[in-house]
C-alpha positions in Angstrom: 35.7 37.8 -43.6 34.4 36.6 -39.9 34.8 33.0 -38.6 33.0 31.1 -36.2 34.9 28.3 -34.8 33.5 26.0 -32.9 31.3 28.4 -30.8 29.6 27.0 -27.7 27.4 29.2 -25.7 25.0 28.0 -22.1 22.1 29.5 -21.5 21.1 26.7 -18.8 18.1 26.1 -20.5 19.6 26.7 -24.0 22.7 25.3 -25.2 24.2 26.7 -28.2 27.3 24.3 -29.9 29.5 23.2 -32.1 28.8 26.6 -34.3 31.6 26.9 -37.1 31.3 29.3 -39.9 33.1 31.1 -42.4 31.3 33.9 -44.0 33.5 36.0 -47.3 33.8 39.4 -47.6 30.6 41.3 -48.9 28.6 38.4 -48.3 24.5 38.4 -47.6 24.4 35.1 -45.4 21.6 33.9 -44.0 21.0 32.0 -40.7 17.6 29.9 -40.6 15.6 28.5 -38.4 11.9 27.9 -36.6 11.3 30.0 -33.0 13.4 28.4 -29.9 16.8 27.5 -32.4 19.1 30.1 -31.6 19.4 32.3 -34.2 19.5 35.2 -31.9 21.8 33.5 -28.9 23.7 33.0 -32.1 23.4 36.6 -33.3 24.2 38.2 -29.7 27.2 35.9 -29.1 28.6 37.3 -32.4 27.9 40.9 -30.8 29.4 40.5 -27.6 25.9 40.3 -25.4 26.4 37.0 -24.4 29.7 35.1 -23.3 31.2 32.3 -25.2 31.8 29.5 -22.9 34.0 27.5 -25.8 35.4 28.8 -29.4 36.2 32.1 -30.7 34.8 35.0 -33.1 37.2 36.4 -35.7 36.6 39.6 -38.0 39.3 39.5 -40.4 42.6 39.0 -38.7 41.4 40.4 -35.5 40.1 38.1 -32.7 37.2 39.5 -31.1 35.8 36.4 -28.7 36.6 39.0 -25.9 36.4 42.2 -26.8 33.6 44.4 -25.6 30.2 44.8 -27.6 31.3 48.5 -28.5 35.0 47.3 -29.3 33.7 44.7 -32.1 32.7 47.0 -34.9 29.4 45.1 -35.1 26.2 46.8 -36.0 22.8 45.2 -35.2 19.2 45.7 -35.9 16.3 44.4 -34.2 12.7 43.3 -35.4 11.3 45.8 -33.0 13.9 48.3 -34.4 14.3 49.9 -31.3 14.3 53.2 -31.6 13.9 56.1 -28.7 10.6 57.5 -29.2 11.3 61.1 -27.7 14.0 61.9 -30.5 13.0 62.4 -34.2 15.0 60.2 -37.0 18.3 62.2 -37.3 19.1 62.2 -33.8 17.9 58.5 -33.8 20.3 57.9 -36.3 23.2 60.4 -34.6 23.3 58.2 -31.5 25.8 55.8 -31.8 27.9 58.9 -33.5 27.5 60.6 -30.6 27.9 58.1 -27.6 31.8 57.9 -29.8 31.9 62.0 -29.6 32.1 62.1 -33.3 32.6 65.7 -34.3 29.7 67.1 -35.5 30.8 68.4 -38.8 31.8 64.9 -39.2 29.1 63.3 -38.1 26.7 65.7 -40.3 28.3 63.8 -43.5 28.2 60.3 -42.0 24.1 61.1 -42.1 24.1 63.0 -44.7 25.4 60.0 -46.8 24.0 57.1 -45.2 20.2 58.5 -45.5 20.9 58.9 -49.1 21.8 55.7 -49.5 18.9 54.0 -47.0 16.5 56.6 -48.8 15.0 58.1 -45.5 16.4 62.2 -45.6 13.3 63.8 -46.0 12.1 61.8 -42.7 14.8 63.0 -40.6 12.5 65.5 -38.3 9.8 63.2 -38.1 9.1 61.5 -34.5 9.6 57.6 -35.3 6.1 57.4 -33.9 4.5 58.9 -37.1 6.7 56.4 -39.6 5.7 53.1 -41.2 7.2 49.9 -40.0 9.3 50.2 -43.8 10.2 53.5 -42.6 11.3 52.3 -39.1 13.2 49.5 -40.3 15.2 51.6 -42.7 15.8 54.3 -39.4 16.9 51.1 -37.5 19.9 50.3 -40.6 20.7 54.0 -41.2 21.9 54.2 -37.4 23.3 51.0 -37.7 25.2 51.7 -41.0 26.2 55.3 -39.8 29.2 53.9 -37.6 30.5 52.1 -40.2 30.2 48.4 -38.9 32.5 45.6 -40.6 29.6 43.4 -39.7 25.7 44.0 -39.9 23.5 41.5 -37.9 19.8 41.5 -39.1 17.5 40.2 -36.3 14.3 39.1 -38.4 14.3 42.4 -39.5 11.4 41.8 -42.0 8.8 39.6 -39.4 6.8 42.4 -38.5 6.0 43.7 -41.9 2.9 43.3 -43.9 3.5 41.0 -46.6 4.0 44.0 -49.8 6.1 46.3 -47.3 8.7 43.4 -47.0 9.1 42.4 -50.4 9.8 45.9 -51.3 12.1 46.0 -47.9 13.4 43.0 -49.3 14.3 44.3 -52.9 15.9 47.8 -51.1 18.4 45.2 -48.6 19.9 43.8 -51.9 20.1 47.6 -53.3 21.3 48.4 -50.1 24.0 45.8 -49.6 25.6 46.1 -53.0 26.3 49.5 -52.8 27.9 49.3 -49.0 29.3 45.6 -49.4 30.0 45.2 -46.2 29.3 41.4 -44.5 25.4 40.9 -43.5 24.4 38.2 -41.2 20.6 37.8 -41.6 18.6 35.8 -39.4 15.3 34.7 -39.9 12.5 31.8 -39.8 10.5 32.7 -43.5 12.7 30.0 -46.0 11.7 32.5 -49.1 12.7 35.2 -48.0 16.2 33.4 -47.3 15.8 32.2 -50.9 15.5 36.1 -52.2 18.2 37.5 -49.9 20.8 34.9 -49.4 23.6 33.4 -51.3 24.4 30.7 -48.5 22.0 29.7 -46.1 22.8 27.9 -42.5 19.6 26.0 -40.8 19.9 26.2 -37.0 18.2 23.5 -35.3 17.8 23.0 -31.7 21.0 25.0 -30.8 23.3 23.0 -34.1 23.8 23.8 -37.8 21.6 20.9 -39.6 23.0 22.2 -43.2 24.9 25.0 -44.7 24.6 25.5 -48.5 23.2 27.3 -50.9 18.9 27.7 -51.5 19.3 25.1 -54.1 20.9 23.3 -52.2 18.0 23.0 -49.2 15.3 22.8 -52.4 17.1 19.6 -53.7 19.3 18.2 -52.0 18.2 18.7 -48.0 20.5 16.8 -45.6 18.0 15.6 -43.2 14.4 14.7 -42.7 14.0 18.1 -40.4 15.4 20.3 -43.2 13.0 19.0 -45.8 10.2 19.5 -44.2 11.5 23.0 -43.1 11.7 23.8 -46.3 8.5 22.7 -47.1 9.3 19.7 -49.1 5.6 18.7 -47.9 6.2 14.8 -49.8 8.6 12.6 -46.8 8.2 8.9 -47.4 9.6 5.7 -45.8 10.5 3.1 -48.6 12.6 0.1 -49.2 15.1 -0.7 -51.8 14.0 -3.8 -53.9 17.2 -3.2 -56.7 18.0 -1.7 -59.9 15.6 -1.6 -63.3 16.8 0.3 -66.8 19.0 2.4 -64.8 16.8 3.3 -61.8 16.7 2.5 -58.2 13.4 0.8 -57.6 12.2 2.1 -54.5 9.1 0.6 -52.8 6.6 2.6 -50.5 4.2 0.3 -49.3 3.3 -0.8 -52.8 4.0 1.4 -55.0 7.2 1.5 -57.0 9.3 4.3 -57.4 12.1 4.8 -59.8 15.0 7.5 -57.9 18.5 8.0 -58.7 20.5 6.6 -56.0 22.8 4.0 -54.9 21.3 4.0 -51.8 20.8 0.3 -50.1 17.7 -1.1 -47.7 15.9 0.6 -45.8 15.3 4.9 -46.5 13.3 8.1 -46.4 12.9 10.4 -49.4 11.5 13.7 -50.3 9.8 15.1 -53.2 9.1 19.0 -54.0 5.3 19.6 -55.0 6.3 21.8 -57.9 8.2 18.8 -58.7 5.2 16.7 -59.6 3.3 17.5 -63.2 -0.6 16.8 -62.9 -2.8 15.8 -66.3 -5.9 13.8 -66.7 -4.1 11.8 -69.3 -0.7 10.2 -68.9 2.2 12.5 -70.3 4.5 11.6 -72.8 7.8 12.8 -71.5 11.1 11.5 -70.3 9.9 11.4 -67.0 10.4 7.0 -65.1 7.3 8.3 -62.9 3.9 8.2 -63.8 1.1 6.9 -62.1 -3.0 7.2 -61.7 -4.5 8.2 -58.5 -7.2 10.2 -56.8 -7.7 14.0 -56.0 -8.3 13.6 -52.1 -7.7 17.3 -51.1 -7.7 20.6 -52.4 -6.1 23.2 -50.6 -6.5 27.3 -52.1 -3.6 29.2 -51.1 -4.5 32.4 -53.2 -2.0 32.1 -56.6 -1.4 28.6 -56.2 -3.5 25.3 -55.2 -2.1 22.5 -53.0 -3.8 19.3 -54.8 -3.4 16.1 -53.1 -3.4 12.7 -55.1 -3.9 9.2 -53.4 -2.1 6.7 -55.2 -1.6 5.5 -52.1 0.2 7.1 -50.3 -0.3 10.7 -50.6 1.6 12.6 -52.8 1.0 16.6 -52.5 1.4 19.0 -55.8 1.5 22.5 -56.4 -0.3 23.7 -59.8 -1.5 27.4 -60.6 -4.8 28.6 -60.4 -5.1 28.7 -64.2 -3.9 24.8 -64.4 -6.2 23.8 -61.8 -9.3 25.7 -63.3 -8.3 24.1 -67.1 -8.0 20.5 -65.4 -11.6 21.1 -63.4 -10.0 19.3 -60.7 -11.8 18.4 -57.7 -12.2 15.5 -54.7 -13.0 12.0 -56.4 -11.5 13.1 -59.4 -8.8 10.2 -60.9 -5.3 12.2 -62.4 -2.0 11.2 -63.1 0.9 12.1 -61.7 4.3 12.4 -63.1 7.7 13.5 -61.8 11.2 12.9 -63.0 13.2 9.7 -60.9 15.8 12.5 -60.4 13.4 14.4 -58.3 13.5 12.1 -55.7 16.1 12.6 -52.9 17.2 10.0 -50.6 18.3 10.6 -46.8 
């Protein structure tokens, strides 16, 4: 396993602190955040590229807070990858072999089995400069996986990819890691593609860990107002308690009474997923302690799904497919009701 306890790292102008972690053996964990949070300070301090003013950095049993990049057993791939243009992919991928003066029988297998497992040997002669950025990135891993790191650190790895390229790179990292099982750190700023890779999640913010949990976890239950909204909760509203009705917290946001499960008191913010809320041009019959009519105010295409936005007030934002939105001829003006389940609702 690696543990991160209580890391502090100063940039001067970035300060990176109180950083504690405890990632298992074998597991895909995510770090999260926008541009300007220190996922990378973060990822570096773990390699040795920057110095740790407070805390330590364990692999195992071993304390590596000190140790030299080289010393730490780390490997660590870039969203530039990185590569040296001037050799072709099997030297690209012999380097770090060679700068430990592996034998080169030896060092002949390590590639050998690594490319077969990356899925890159018939690229090896090639000049990086003629690959894909799928083929690059998987160059980048191979010579990062050929010196048999106990840790992998993924720098946004997937950023620079066109949209099909990385869920397909995104399916092969999953293939990849279960056959090596080694620990992956993965850091990046896209919240789905934490939810396809990840098992546990951290959100970075401003230099601190806002939340560590699962996806679900972020989805439902987000610790914070930042976290919602960073993962696109899109519904954050300020309410007021008034008390308790059939069960439910009445909740009231500037009129309009909402029915959450909470024992929360006074004054509070809550979220609400889009997918969470059901749209019909008739009130549903369901189970559901929401329901209530408003107007279509805005209409936003995102391709396979429609953002539809319903004044009741206030604004509530849904998420419907483009078949649901063609059958419900929905459009500005239009009155609809909205319902969504009182256990929906989560209250900061």
């Amino acid at each position: 396993m690696i543990a991160i306890k209580n890391l502090k790292v100063n940039l001067g102008d970035f300060l990176l602190q109180n950083i504690n972690l405890d990632i298992e053996p074998g597991e895909y964990f995510i770090v999260l955040g926008p541009t300007g949070a220190g996922k990378t300070v973060l990822l570096e301090a773990i390699a040795g590229l920057y110095p740790v003013l407070e805390g330590e950095v364990w692999i195992g049993d071993r304390e590596i807070t000190d140790l030299s990049p080289e010393k730490r057993e780390i490997g660590i791939v870039y969203q530039d990858q990185a590569l040296f243009p001037h050799l072709s992919v099997e030297k690209n991928i012999a380097f770090g072999l060679k700068m430990r003066k592996c034998p080169k029988n030896e060092a002949k297998a390590k590639i050998d089995a690594i490319v077969e497992v990356v899925g890159i040997s018939h690229l090896l002669k090639r000049s990086p400069a003629t690959l894909s950025g799928g083929e690059k990135q998987k160059v980048a891993l191979a010579r990062a996986l050929v010196t048999e790191p106990k840790v992998l650190l993924l720098d946004e790895p997937l950023s620079a990819l066109d949209p099909e390229t990385r869920e397909r790179m995104q399916r092969e990292l999953r293939e990849i890691h279960s056959r090596i099982g080694l620990i992956v750190i993965h850091v990046t700023h896209d919240f789905e593609e934490a939810i396809a890779l990840g098992r546990r999640v951290a959100v970075l913010n401003d230099g601190c860990i806002a939340q560590i949990g699962t996806p679900e976890e972020f989805l439902r239950r987000p610790s914070s107002e930042f976290v919602a909204r960073f993962a696109l909760t899109r519904n954050i509203l300020s309410g007021r308690v008034m008390g308790i009705e059939d069960g439910c917290t009445l909740i009231d946001i500037g009129g309009t009474q909402l029915r959450a499960t909470t024992e929360a008191k006074g004054e509070v913010r809550l979220s609400l997923r889009p997918e969470d809320i059901f749209i019909s041009k008739e009130p549903l019959q369901s189970t559901a302690r929401n329901c209530f009519l408003g107007v279509v105010s805005d209409i936003a295409d995102r391709g396979s799904v429609i953002y539809v936005t319903v004044n009741l007030p206030p604004d509530f934002v849904c998420i419907i497919t483009r078949q649901a939105f063609d059958e419900l001829k929905l459009r500005k003006g239009v009155e609809v009701w909205i319902t969504f389940k009182a256990s929906a609702i989560h209250v900061f």
